[in-house]
LOKOL-139492 format. One record per residue: chain; residue in three letters; x negated, y negated, z of N, C-alpha, C in turn. Coordinates in pm, 1 decimal, decimal comma. Atoms other than C-alpha are relative to their C-alpha. Last residue first. Layout:
REM residues N
<node ch="A" aa="ALA" n_X="X" n_Y="Y" n_Z="Z" ca_X="X" ca_Y="Y" ca_Z="Z" c_X="X" c_Y="Y" c_Z="Z"/>
...
END
This chain:
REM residues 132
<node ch="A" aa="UNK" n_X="107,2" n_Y="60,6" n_Z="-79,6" ca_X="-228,8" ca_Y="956,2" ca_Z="-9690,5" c_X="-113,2" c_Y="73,7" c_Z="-87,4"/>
<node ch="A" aa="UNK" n_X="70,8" n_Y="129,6" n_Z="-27,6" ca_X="39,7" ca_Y="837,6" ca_Z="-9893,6" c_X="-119,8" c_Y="-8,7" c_Z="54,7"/>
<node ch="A" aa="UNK" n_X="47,7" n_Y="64,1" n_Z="156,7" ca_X="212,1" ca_Y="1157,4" ca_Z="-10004,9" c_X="-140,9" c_Y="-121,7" c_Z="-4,9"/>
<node ch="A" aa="UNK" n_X="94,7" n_Y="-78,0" n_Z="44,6" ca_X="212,2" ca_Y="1295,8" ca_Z="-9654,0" c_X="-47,0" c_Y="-62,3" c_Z="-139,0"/>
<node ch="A" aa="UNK" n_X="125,0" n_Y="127,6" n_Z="-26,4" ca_X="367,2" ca_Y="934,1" ca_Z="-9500,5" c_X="-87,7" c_Y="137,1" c_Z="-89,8"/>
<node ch="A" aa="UNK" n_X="76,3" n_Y="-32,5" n_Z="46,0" ca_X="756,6" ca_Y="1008,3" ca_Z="-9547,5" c_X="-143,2" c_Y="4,7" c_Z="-0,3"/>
<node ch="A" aa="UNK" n_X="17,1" n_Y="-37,5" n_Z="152,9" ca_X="928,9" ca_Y="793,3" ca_Z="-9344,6" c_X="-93,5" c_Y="53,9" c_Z="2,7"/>
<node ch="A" aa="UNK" n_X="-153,9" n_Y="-13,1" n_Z="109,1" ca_X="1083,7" ca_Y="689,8" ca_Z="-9035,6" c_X="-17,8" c_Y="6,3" c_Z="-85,0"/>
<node ch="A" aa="UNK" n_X="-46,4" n_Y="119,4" n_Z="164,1" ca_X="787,1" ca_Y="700,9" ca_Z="-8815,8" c_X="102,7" c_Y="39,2" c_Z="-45,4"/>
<node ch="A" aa="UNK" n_X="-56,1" n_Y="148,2" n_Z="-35,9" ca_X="783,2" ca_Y="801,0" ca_Z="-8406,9" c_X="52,1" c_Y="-47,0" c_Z="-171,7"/>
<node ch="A" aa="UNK" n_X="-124,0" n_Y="-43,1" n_Z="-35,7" ca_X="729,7" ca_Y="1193,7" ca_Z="-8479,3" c_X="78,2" c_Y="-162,4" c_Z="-13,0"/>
<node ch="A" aa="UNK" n_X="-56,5" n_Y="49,8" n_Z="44,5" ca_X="426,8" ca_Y="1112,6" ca_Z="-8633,4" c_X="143,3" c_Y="1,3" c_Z="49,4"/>
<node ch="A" aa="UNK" n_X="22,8" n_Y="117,6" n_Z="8,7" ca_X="252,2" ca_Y="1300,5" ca_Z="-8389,2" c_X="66,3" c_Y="-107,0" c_Z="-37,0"/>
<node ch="A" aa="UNK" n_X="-45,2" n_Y="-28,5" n_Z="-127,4" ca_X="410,6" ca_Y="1635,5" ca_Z="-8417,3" c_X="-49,8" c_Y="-214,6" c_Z="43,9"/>
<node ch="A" aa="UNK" n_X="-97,2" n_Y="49,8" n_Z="30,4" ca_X="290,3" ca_Y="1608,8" ca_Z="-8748,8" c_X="97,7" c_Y="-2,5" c_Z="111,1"/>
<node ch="A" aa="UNK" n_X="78,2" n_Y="175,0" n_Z="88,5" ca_X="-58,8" ca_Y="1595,6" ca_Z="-8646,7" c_X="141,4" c_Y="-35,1" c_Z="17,1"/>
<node ch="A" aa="UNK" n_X="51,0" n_Y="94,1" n_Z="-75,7" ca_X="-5,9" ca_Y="1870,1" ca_Z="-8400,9" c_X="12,1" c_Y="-99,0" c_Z="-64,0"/>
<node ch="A" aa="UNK" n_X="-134,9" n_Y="65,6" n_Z="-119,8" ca_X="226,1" ca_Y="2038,2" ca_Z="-8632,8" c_X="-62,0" c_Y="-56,8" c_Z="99,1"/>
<node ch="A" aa="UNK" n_X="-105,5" n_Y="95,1" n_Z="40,0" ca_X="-91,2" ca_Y="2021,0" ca_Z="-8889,2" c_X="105,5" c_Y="-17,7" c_Z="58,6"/>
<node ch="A" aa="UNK" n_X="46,1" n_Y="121,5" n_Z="-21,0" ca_X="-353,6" ca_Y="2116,5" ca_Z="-8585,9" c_X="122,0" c_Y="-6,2" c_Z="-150,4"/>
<node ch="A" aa="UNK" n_X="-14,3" n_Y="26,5" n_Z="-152,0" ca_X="-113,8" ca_Y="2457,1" ca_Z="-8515,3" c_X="-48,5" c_Y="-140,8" c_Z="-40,0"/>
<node ch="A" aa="UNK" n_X="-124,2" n_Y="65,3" n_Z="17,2" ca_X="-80,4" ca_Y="2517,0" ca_Z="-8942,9" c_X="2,2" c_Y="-20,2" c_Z="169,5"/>
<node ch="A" aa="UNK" n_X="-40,6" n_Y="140,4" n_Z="153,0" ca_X="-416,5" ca_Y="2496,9" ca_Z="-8968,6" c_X="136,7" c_Y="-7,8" c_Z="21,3"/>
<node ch="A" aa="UNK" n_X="99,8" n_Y="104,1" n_Z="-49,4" ca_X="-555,6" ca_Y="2757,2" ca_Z="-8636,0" c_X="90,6" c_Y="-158,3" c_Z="-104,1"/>
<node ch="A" aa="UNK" n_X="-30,4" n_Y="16,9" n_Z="-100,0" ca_X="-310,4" ca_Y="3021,4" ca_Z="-8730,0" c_X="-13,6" c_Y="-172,8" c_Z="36,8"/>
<node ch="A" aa="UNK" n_X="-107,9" n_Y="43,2" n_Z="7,1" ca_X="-421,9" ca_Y="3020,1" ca_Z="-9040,8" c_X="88,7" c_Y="-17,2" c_Z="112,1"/>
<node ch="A" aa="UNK" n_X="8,8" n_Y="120,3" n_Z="48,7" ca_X="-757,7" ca_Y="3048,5" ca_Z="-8938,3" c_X="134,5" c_Y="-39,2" c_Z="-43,4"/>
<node ch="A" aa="UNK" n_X="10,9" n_Y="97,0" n_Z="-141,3" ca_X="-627,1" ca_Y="3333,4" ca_Z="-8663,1" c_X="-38,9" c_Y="-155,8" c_Z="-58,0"/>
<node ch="A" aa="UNK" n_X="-117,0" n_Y="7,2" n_Z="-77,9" ca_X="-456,5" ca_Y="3541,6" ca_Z="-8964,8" c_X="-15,6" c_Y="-139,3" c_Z="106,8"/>
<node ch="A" aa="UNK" n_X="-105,1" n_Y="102,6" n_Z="82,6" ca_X="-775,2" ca_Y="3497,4" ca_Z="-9155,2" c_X="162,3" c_Y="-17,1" c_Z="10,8"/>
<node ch="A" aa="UNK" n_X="49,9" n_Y="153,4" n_Z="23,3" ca_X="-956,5" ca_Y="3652,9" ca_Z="-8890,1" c_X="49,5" c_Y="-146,5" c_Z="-117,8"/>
<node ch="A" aa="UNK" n_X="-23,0" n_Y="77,2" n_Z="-44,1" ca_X="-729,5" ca_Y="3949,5" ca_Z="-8868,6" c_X="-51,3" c_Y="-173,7" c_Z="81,8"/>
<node ch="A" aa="UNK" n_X="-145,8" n_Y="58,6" n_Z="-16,5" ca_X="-742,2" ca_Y="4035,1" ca_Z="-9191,5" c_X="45,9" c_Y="-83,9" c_Z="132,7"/>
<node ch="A" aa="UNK" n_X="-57,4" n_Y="99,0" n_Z="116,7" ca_X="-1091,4" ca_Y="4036,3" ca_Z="-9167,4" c_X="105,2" c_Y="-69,5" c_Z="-2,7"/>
<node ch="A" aa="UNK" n_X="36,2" n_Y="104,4" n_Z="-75,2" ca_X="-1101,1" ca_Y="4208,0" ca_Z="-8863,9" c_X="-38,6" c_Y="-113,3" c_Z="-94,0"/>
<node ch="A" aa="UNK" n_X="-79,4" n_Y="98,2" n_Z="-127,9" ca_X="-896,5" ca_Y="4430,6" ca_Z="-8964,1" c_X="-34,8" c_Y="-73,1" c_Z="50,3"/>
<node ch="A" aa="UNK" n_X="-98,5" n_Y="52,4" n_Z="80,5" ca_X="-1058,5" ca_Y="4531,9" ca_Z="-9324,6" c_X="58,8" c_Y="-48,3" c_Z="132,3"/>
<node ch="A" aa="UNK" n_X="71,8" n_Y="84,9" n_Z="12,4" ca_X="-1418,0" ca_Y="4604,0" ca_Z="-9065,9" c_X="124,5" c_Y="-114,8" c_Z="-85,9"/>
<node ch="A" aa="UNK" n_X="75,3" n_Y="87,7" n_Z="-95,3" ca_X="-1261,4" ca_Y="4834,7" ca_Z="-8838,2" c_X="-33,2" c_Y="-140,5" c_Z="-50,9"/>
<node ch="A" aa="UNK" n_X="148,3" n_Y="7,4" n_Z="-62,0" ca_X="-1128,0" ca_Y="5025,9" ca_Z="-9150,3" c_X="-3,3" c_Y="-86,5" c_Z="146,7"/>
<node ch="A" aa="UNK" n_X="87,8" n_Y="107,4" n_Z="-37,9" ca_X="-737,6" ca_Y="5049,0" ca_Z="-9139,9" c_X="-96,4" c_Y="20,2" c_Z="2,1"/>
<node ch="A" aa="UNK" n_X="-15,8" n_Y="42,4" n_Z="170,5" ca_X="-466,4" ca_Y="5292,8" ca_Z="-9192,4" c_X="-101,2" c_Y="-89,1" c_Z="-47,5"/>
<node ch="A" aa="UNK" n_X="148,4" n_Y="0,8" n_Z="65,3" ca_X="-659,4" ca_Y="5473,8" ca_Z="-8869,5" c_X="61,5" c_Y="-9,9" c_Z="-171,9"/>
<node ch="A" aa="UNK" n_X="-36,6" n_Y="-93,3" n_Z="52,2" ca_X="-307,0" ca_Y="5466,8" ca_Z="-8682,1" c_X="-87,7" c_Y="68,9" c_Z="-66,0"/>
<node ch="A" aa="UNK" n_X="29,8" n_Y="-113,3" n_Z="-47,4" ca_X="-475,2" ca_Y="5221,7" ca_Z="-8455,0" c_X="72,7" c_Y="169,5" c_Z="-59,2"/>
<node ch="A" aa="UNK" n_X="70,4" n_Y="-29,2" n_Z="-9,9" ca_X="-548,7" ca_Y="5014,4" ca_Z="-8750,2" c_X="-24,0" c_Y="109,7" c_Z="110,5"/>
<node ch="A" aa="UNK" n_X="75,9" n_Y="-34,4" n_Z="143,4" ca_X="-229,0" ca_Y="4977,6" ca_Z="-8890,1" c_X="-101,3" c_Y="83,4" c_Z="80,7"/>
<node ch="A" aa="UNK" n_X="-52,7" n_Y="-78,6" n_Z="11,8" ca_X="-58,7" ca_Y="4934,1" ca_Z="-8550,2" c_X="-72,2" c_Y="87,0" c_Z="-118,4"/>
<node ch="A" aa="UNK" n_X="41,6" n_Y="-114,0" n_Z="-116,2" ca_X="-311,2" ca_Y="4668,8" ca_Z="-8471,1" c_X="75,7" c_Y="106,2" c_Z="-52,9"/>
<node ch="A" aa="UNK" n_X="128,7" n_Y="-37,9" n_Z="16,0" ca_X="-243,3" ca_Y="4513,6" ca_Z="-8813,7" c_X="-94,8" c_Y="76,5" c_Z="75,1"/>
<node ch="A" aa="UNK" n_X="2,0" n_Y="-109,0" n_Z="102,9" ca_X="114,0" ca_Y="4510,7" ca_Z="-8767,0" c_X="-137,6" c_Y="10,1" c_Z="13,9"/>
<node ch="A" aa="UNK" n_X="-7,1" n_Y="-123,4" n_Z="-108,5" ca_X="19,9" ca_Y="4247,2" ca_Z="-8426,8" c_X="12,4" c_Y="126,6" c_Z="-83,5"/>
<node ch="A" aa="UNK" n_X="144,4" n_Y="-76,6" n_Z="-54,1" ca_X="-223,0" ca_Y="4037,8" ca_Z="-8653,2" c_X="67,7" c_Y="120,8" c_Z="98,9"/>
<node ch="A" aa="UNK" n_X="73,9" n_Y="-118,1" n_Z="74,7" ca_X="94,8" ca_Y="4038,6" ca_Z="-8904,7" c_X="-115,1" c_Y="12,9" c_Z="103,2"/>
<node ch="A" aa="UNK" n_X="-35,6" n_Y="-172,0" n_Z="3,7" ca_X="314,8" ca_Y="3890,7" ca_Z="-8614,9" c_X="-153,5" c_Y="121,2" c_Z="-96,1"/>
<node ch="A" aa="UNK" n_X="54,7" n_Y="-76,6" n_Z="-100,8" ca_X="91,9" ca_Y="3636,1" ca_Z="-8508,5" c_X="80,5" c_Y="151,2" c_Z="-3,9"/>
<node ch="A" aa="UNK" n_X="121,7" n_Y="-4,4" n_Z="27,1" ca_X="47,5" ca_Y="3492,0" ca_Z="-8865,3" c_X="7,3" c_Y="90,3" c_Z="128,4"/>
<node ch="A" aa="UNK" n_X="-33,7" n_Y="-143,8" n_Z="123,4" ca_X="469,7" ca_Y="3509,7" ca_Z="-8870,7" c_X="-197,0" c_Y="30,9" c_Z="-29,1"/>
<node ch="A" aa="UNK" n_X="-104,4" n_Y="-146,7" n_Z="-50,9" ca_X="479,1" ca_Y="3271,5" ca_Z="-8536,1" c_X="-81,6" c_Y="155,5" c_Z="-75,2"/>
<node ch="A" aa="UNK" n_X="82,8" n_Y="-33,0" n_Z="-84,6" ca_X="251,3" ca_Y="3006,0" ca_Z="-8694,6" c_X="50,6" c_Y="162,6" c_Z="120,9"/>
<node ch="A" aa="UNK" n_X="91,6" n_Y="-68,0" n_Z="50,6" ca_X="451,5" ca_Y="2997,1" ca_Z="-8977,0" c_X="-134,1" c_Y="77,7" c_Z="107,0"/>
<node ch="A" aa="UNK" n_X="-71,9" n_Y="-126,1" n_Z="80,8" ca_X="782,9" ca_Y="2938,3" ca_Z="-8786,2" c_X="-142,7" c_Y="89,8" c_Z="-20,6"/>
<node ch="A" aa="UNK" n_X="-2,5" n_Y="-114,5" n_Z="-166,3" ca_X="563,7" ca_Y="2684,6" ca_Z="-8566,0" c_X="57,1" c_Y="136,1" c_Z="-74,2"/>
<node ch="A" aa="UNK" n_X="136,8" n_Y="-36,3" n_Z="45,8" ca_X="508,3" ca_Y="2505,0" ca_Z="-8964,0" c_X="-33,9" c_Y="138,7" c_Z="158,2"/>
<node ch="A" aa="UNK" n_X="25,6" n_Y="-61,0" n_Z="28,5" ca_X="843,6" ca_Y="2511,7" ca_Z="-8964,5" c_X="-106,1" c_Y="107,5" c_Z="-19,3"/>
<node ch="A" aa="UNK" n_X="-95,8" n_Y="-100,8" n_Z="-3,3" ca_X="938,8" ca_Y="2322,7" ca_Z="-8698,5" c_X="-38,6" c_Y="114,3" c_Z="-88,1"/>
<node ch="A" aa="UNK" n_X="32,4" n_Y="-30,0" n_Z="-43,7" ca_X="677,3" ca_Y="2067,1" ca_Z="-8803,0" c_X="24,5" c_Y="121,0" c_Z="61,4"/>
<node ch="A" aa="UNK" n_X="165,8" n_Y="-68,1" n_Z="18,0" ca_X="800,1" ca_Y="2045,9" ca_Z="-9096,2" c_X="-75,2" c_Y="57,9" c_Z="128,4"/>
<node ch="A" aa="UNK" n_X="-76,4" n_Y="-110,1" n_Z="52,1" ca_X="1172,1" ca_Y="1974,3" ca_Z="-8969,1" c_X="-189,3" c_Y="38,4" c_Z="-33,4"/>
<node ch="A" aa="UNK" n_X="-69,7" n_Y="-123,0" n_Z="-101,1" ca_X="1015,6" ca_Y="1723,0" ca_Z="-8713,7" c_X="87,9" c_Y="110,0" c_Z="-48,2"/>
<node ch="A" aa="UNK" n_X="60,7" n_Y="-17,1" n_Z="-49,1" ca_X="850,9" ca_Y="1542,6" ca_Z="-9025,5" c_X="7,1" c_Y="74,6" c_Z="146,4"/>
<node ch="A" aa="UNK" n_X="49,0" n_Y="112,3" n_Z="-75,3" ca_X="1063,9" ca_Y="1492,7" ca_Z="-9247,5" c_X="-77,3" c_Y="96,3" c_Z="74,1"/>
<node ch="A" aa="UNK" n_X="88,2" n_Y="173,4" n_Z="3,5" ca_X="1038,9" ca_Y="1567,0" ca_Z="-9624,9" c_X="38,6" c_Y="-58,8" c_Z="152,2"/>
<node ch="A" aa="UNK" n_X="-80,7" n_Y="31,6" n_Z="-123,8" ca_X="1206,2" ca_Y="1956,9" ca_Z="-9543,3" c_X="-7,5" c_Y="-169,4" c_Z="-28,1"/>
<node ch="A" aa="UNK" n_X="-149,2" n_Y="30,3" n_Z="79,9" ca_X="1067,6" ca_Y="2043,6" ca_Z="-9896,4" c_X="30,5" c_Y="-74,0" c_Z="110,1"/>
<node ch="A" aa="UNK" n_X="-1,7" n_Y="102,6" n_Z="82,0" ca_X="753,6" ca_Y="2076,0" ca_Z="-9676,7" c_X="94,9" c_Y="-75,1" c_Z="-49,3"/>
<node ch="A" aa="UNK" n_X="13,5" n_Y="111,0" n_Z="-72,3" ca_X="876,1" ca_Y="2271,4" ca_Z="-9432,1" c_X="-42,9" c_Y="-128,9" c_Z="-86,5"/>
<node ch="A" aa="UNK" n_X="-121,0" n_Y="50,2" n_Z="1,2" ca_X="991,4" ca_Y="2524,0" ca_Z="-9715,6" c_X="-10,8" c_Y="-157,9" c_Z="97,3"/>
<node ch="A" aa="UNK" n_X="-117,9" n_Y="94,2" n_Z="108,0" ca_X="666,6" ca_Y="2544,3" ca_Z="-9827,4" c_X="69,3" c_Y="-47,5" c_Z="24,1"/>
<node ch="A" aa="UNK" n_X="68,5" n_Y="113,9" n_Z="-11,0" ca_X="476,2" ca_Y="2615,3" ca_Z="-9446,8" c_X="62,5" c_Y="-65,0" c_Z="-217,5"/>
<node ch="A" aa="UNK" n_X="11,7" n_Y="73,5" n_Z="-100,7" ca_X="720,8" ca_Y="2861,7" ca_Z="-9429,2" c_X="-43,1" c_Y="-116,0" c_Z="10,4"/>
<node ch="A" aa="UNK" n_X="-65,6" n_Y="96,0" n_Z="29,8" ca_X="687,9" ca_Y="3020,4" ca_Z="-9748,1" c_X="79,2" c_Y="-76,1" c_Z="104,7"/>
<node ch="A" aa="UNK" n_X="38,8" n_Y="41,0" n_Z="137,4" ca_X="335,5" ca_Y="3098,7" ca_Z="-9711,3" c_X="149,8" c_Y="-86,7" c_Z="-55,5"/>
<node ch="A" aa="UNK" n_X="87,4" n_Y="118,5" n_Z="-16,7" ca_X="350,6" ca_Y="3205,9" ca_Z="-9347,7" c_X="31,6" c_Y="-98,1" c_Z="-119,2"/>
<node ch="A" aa="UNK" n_X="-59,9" n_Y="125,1" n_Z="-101,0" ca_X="687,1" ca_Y="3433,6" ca_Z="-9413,6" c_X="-102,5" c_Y="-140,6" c_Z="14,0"/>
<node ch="A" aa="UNK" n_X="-61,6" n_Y="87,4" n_Z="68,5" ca_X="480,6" ca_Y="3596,7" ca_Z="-9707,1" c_X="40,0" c_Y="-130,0" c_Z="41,5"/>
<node ch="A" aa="UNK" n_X="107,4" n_Y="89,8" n_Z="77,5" ca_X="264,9" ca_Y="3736,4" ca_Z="-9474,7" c_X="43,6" c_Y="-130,4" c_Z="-63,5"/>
<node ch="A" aa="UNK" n_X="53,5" n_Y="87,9" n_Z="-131,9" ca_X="532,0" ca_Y="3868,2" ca_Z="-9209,1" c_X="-99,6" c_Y="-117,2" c_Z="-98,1"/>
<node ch="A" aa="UNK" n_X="-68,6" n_Y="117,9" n_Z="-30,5" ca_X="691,8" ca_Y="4010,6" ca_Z="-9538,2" c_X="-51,1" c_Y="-126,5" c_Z="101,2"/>
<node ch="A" aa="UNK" n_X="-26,3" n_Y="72,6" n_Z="133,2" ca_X="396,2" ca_Y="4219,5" ca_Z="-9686,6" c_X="97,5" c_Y="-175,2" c_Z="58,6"/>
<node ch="A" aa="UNK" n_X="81,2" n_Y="121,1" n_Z="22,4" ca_X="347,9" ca_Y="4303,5" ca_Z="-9328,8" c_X="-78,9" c_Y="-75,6" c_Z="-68,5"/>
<node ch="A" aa="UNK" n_X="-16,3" n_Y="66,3" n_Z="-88,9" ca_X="652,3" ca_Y="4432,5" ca_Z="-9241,5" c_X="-125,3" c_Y="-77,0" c_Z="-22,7"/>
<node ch="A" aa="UNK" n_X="-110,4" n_Y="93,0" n_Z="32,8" ca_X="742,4" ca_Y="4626,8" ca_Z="-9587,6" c_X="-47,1" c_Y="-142,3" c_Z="148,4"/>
<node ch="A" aa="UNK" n_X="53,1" n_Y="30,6" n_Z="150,9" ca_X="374,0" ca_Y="4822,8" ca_Z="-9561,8" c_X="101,7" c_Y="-116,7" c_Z="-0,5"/>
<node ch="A" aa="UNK" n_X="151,5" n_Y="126,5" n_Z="-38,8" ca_X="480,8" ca_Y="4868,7" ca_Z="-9199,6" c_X="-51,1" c_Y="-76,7" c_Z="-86,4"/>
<node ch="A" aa="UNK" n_X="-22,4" n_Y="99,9" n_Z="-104,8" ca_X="782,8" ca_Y="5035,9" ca_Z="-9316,6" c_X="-89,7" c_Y="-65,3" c_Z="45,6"/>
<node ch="A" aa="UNK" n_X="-60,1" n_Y="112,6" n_Z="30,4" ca_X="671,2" ca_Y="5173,2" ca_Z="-9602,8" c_X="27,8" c_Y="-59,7" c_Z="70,2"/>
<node ch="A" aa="UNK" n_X="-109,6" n_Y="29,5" n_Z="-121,2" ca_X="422,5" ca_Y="5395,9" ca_Z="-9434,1" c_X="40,2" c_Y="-85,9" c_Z="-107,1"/>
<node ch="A" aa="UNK" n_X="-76,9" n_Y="-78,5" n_Z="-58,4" ca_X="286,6" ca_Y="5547,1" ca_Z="-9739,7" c_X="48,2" c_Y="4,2" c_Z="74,0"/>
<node ch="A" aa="UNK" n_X="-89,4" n_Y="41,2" n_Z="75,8" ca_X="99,4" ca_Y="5233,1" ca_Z="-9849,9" c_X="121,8" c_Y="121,4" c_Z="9,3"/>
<node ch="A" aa="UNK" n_X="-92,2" n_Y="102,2" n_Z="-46,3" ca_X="-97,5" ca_Y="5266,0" ca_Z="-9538,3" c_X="116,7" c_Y="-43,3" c_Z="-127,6"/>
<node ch="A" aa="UNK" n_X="-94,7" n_Y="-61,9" n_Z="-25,9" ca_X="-264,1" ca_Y="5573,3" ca_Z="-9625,9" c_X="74,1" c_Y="-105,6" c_Z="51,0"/>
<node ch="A" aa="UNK" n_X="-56,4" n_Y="-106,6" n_Z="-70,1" ca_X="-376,6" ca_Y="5537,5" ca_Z="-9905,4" c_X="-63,0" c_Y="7,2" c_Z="168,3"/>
<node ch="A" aa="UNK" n_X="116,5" n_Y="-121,2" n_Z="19,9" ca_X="-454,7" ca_Y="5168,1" ca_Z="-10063,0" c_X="116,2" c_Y="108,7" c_Z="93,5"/>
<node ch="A" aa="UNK" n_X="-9,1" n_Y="-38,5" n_Z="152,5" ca_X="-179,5" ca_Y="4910,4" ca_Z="-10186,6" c_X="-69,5" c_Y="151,2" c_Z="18,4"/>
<node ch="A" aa="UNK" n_X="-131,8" n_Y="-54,1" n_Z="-1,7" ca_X="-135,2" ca_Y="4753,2" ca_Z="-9834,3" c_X="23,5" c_Y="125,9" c_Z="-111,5"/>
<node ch="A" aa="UNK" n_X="9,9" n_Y="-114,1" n_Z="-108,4" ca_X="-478,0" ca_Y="4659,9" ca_Z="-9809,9" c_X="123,4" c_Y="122,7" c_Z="20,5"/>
<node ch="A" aa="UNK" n_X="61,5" n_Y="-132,6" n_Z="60,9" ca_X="-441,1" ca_Y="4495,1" ca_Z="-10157,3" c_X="-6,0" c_Y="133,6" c_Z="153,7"/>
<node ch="A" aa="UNK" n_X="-45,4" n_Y="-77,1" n_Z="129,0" ca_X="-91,8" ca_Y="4304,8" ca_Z="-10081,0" c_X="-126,1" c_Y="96,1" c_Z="-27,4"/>
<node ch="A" aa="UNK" n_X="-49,8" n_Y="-140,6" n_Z="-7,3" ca_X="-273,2" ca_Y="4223,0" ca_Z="-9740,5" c_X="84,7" c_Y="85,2" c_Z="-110,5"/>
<node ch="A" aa="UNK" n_X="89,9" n_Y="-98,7" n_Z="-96,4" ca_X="-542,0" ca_Y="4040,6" ca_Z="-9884,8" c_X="121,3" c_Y="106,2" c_Z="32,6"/>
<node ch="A" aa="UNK" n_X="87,8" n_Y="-21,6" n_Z="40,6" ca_X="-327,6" ca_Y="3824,0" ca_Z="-10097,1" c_X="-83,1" c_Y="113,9" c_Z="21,4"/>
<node ch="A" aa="UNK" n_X="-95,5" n_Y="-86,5" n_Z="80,4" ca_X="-124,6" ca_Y="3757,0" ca_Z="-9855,4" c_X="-69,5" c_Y="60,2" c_Z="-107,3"/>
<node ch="A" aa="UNK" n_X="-32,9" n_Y="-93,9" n_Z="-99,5" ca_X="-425,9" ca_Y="3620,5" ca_Z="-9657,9" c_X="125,2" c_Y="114,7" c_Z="-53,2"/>
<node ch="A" aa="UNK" n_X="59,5" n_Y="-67,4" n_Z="-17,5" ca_X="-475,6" ca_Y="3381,4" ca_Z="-9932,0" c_X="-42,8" c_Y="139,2" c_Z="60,4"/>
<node ch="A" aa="UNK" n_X="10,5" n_Y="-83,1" n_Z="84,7" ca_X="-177,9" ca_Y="3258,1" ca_Z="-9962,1" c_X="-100,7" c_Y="108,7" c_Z="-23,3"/>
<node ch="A" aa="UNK" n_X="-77,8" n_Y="-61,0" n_Z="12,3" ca_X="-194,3" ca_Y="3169,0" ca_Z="-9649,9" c_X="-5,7" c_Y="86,9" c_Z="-89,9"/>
<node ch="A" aa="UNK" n_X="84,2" n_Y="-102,9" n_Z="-132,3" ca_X="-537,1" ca_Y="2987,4" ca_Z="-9675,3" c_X="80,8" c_Y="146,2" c_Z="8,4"/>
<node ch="A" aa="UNK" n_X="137,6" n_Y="-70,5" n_Z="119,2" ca_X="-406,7" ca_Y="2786,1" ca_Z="-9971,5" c_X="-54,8" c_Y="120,5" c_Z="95,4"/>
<node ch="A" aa="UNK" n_X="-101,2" n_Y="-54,8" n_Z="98,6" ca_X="-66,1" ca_Y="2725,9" ca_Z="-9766,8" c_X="-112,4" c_Y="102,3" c_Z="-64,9"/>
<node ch="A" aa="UNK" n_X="-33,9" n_Y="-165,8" n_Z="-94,4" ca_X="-296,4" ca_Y="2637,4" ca_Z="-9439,2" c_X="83,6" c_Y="84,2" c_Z="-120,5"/>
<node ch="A" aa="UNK" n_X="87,6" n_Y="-148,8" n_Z="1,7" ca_X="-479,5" ca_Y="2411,7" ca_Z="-9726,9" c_X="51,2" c_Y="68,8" c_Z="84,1"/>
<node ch="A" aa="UNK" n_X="20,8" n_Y="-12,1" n_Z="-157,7" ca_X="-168,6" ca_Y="2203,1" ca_Z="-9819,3" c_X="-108,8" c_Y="110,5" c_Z="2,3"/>
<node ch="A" aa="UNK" n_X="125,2" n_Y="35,9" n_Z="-62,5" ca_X="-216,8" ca_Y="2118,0" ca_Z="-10157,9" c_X="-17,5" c_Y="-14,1" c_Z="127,3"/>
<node ch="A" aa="UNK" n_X="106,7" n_Y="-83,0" n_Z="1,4" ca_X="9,8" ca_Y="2376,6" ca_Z="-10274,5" c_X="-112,8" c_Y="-84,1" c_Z="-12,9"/>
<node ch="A" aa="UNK" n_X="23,9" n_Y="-81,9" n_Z="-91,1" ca_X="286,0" ca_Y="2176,8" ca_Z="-10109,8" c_X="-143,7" c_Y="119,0" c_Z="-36,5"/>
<node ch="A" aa="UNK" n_X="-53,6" n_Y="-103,4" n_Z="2,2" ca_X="286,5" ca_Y="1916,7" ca_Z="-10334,8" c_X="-26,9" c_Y="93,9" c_Z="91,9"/>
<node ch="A" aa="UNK" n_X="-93,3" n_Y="1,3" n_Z="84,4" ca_X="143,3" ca_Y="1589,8" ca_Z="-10349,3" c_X="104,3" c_Y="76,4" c_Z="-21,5"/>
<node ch="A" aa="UNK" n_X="-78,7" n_Y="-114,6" n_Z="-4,8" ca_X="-80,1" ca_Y="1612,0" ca_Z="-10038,5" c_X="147,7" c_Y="-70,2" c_Z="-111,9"/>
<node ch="A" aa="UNK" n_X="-148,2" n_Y="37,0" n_Z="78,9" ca_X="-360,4" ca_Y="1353,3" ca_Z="-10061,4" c_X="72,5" c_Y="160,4" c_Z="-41,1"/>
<node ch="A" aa="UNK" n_X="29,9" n_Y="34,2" n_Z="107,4" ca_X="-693,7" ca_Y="1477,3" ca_Z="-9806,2" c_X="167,0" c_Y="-44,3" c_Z="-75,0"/>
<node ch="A" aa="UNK" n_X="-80,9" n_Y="-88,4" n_Z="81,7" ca_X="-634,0" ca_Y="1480,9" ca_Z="-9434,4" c_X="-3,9" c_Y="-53,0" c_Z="-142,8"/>
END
């Protein structure tokens, strides 16, 4: 794991963001920006990843991070489930959902092996992201 100073050197954050990102434009086009409600669910579900894996940070220990980071891992499986809804509504190409929901499953994937890691540490009594 490379030196984590801040939370936007976490790459599931960078990844996250990323994915938000994505669905702010998918969201933007016709005809999915006319459901608001879905539009509102998986603007937020997105977000949730992004400030999920922040707030766990802030948390500075390490069974509150990890905690969170399950939060985030949660809110990646919601938007791939909006994204079915999307797509079987035909708000969706074939090809924008499997995008989206491939960068749902890498974020998935990053914040599962960082609460593994940090799931690990469980034994220390301090801080150690800064350090490593």
């Amino acid at each position: 794991m490379g030196r984590i100073e801040r939370f936007e050197d976490i790459q599931a954050w960078q990844k996250a963001r990323d994915l938000t990102r994505l669905i702010y434009h998918l969201t933007r086009r016709d005809p999915l920006c006319k459901d608001w409600d879905l539009q509102r669910q998986l603007r937020r579900a997105s977000v949730s990843i992004m400030a999920n894996i922040a707030e766990g940070y802030g948390r500075k220990s390490h069974k509150e991070f990890a905690n969170y980071l399950n939060t985030a891992h949660a809110s990646a499986a919601e938007v791939q489930s909006h994204i079915y809804v999307a797509l079987d509504q035909n708000y969706l190409s074939r090809s924008d959902f499997e995008e989206c929901y491939a960068r749902c499953e890498e974020c998935s994937r990053m914040t599962q092996s960082f609460q593994n890691y940090l799931s690990s540490l469980q034994g220390s009594d301090s801080w150690k992201l800064r350090d490593s």
